[in-house]
C-alpha positions in Angstrom: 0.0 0.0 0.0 1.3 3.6 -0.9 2.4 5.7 2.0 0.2 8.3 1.3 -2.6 6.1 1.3 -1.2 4.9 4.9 -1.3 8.4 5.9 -4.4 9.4 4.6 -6.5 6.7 6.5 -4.8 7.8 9.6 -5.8 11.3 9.1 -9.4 10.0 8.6 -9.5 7.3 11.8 -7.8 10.1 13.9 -10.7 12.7 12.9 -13.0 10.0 13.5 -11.6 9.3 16.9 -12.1 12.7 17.8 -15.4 13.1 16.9 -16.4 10.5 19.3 -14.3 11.6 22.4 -14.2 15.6 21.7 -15.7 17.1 24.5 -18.6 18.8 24.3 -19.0 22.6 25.7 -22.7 23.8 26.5 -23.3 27.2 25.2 -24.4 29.4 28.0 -27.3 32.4 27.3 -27.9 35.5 29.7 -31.2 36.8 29.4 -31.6 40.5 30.8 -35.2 41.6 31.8 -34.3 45.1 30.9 -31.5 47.2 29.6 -29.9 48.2 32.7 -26.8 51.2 32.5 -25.6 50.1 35.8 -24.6 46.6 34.3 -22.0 48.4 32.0 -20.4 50.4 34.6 -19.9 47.6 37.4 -18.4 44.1 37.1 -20.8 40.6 37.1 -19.4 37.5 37.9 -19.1 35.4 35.2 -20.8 32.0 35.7 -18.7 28.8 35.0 -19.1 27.2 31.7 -20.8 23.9 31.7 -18.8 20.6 30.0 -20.9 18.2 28.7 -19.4 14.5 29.6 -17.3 13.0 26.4 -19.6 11.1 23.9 -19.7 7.7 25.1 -19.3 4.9 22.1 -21.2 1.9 22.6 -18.8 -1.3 22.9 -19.7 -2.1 19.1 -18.3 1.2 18.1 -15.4 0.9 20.0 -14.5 -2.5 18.7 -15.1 -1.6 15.1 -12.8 1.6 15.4 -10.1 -0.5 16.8 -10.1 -3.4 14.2 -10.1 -0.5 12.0 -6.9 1.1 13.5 -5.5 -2.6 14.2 -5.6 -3.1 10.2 -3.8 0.1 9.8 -1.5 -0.9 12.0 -0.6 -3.8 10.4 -0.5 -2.2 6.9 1.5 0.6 8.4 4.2 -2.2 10.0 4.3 -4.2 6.7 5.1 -0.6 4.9 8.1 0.1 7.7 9.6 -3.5 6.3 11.2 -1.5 3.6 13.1 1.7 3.5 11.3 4.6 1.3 13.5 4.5 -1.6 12.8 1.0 -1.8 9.4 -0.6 -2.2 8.5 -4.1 -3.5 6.4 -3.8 -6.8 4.0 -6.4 -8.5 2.1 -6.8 -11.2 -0.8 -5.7 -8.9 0.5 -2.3 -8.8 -0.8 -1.1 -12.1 -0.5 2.6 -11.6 3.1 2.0 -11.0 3.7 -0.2 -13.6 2.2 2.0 -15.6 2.5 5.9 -14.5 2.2 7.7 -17.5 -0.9 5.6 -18.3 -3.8 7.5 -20.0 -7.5 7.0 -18.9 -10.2 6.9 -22.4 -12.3 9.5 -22.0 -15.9 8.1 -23.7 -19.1 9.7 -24.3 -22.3 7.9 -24.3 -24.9 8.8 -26.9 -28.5 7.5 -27.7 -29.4 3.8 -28.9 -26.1 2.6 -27.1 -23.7 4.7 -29.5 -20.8 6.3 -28.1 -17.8 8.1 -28.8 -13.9 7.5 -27.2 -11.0 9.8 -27.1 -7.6 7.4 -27.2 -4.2 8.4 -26.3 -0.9 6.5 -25.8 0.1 8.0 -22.5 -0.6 11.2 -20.3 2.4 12.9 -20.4 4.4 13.9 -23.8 8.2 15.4 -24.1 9.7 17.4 -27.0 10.0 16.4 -29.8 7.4 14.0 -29.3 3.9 14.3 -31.3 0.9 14.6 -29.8 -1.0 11.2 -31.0 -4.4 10.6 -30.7 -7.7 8.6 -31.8 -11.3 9.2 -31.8 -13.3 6.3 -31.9 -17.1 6.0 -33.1 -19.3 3.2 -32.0 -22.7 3.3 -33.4 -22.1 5.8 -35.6 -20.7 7.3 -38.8 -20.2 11.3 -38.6 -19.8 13.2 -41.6 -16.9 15.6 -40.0 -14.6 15.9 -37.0 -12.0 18.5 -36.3 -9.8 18.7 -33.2 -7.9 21.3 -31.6 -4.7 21.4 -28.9 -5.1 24.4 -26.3 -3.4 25.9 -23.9 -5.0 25.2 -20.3 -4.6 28.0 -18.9 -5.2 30.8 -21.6 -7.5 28.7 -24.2 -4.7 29.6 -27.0 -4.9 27.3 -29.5 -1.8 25.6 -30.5 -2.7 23.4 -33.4 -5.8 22.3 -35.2 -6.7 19.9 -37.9 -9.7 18.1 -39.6 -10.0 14.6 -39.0 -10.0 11.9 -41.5 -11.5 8.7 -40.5 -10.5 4.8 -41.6 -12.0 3.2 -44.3 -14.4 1.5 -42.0 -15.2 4.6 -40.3 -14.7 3.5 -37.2 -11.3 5.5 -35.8 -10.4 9.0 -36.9 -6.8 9.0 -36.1 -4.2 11.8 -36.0 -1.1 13.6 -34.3 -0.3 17.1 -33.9 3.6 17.5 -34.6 5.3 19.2 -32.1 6.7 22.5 -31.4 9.4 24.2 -29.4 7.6 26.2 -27.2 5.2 23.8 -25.8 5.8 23.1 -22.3 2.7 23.0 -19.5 -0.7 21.6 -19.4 -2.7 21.4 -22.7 -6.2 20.3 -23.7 -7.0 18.6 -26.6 -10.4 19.1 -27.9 -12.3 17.0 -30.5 -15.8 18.1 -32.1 -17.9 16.3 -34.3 -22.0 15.8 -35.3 -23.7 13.4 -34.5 -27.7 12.8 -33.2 -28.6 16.5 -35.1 -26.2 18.5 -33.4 -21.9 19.4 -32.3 -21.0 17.1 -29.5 -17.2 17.6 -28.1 -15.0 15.6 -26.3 -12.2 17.1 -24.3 -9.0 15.6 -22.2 -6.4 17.3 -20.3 -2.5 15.9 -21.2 0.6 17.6 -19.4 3.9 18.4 -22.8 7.3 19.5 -21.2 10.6 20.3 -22.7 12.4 17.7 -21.3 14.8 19.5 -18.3 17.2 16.8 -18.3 18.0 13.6 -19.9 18.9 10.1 -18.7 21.7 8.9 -20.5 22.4 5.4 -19.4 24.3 4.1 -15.8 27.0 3.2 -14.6 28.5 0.2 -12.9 26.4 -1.2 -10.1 27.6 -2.0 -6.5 27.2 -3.6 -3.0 27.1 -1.0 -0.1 25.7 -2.6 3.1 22.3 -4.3 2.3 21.7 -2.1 -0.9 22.3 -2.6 -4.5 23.8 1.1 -5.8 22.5 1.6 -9.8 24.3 5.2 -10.3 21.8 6.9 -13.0 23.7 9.1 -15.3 21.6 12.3 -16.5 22.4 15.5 -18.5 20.5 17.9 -16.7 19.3 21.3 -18.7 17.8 23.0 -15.5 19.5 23.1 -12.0 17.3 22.2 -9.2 15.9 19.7 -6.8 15.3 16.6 -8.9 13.4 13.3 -7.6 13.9 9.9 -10.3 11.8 7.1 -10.0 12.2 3.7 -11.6 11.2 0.4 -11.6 13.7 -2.6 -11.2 12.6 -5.8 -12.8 14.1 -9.5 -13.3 15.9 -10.3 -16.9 12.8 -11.3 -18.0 10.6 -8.4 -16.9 8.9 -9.3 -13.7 8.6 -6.3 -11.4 11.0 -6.8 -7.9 10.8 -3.4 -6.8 10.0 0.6 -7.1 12.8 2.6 -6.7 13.6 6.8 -5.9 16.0 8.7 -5.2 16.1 12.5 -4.6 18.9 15.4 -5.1 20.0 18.8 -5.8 21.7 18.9 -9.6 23.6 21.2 -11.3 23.3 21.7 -15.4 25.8 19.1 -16.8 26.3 15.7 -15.9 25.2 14.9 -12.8 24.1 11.7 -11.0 21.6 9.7 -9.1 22.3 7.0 -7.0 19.1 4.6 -7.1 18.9 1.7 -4.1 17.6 -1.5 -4.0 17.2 -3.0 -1.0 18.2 -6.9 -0.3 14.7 -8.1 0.8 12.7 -6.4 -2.0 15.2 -8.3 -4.8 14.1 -11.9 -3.6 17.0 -14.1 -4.2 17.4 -12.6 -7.4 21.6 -11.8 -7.8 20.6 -10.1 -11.3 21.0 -8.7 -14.1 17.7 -6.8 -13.7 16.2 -4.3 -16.3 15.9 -0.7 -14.7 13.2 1.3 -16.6 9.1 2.9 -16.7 11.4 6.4 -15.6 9.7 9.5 -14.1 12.3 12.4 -13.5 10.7 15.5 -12.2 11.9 19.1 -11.3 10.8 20.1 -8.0 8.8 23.8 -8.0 11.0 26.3 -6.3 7.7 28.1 -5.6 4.6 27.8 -4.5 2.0 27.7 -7.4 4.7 26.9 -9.9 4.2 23.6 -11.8 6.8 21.0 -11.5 8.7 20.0 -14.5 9.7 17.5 -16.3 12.8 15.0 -17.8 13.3 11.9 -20.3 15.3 9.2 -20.9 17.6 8.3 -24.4 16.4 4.7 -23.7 12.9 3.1 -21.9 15.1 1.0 -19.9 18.7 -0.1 -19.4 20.5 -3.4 -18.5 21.9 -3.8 -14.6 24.4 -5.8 -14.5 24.9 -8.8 -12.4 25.9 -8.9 -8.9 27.3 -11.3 -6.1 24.2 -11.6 -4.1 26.2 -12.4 -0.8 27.9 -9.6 -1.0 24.8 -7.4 0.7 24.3 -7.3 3.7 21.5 -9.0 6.1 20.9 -5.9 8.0 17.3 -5.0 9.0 15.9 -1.7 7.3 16.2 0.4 10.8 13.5 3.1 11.9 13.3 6.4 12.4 12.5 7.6 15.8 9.5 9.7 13.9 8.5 6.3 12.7 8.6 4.1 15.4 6.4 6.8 17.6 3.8 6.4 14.6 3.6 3.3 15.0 3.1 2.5 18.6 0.6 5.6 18.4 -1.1 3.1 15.9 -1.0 -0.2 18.3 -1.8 1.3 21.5 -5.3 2.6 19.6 -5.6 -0.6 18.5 -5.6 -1.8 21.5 -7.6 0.5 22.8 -5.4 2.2 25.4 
């Protein structure tokens, strides 16, 4: 489970918790017969606020809010296995597998018709083009145009008429790309159908790349890590974060890895980490790839940016798997405090 899925059910159980035990306070009225000016000029005591007892939970309520913080608990504990920068990944971790992953947007019409707007991924670097498909079910229209906006001004960048397949099924197309995209577009696809213009719309993020992967270096044994040094050209200086995913020869996911830190323009590197437990026997070599290299904003309000890679994934060579170490993944003291919080409400001390 993400950490910041973790986190947010705590935040819930804890308001939760609150709710039930907060205390209470009566609000107390004064009611005056009449206006008096000598009440203005000389003091009156002040009569003690009255605290209503905490809101007692009846013993099914309490037993269903622990089991609830006893299963976060758990969850929690099974996260703190694994250090940060290194989580196991499965194929049951599809949004990890797959981050750049673009949802279809459809739009149902009458007598079970419907259109579909169909695009390769989310996020697109220069000098890529912007590919995309509308798809018809149910229906033949006569004309379809799209357009590529800017999100936040509405300016439009590119626009085109549609032609569709012979079968009239898929009206396929790609804007080519220009310099100066970078930021948050929409694309926008119109068409007739059902007597009048129906439109279908999807946000998509295009960034001139900031930096580059380039390949990596030699990897190494330090304590109970694996070290895969990431080599990078960076365009833009700044605070960087890389994540990657570390599969087997053969492409089964072992783990999600990231690594954070302050580059320079150049060459510059990030060191990656796997940890021993999350590589499961395997000595390697393992196939690094599925990249996300973002530019931290330096202000608030300021979108991050973003990087690439020359090639979707890169060979890790082999390692001597005794070599790392069996040393536990130790917590922080922030960490361990969270976590007895989390049992001793489970418990329900």
């Amino acid at each position: 489970m993400p950490k910041k899925v973790l986190v947010m059910m705590l935040l819930v159980l804890l308001a939760l918790a609150a709710f039930w035990f907060w205390p209470k306070a009566e609000t107390a009225v004064a009611v005056l017969d009449k206006p008096q000016l000598e009440a203005i000029a000389e003091p009156q005591a002040k009569a003690d606020a009255q605290t209503a007892a905490p809101v007692q939970m009846d013993q099914y309520q309490q037993e269903e809010l622990q089991q609830s913080f006893s299963l976060l608990s758990q969850a929690y504990a099974a996260e703190l296995s694994y250090p940060p920068y290194s989580r196991p990944l499965s194929a049951a971790d599809p949004q990890l597998l797959n981050p750049n992953h673009f949802d279809t947007v459809a739009l149902p019409l009458e007598a079970g018709a419907s259109a579909s707007l169909v695009l390769p991924k989310y996020r697109f670097s220069y000098p890529e083009a912007v590919v995309f498909t509308l798809v018809m079910d149910g229906l033949s229209p006569q004309h379809a145009r799209a357009e590529l906006r800017e999100q936040q001004s509405g300016k439009v960048l590119a626009q085109a008429d549609l032609t569709a397949t012979p079968d009239s099924t898929e009206w396929p197309h790609q804007f080519d790309a220009s310099e100066n995209w970078d930021g948050a577009m929409e694309l926008v696809v119109l068409f007739e159908a059902e007597g009048k213009t129906q439109q279908l719309q999807t946000g998509l993020d295009y960034s001139f790349p900031v930096a580059t992967i380039t390949g990596i270096g030699s990897s190494s044994s330090r304590g109970s890590d694996l070290v895969i040094p990431v080599e990078l050209d960076v365009k833009k200086a700044g605070m960087y974060r890389l994540r990657a995913n570390l599969f087997t020869e053969n492409k089964q996911p072992l783990a999600v890895l990231t690594a954070e830190g302050k580059l320079t323009e150049g060459s510059a590197t990030l060191d990656l980490k796997a940890f021993k437990q999350v590589l499961q026997q395997q000595g390697g070599p393992y196939w690094l790839g599925t990249f996300v290299l973002e530019l931290r904003s330096a202000m608030p309000g300021e979108p991050n940016r973003y990087g690439d890679s020359k090639e979707p994934g890169f060979i890790v060579e082999a390692i001597n798997f005794g070599q790392l170490s069996d040393e536990p993944f130790v917590l922080s003291d922030e960490e361990k405090q969270r976590l007895q919080f989390l049992q001793q409400l489970a418990g329900g001390k």
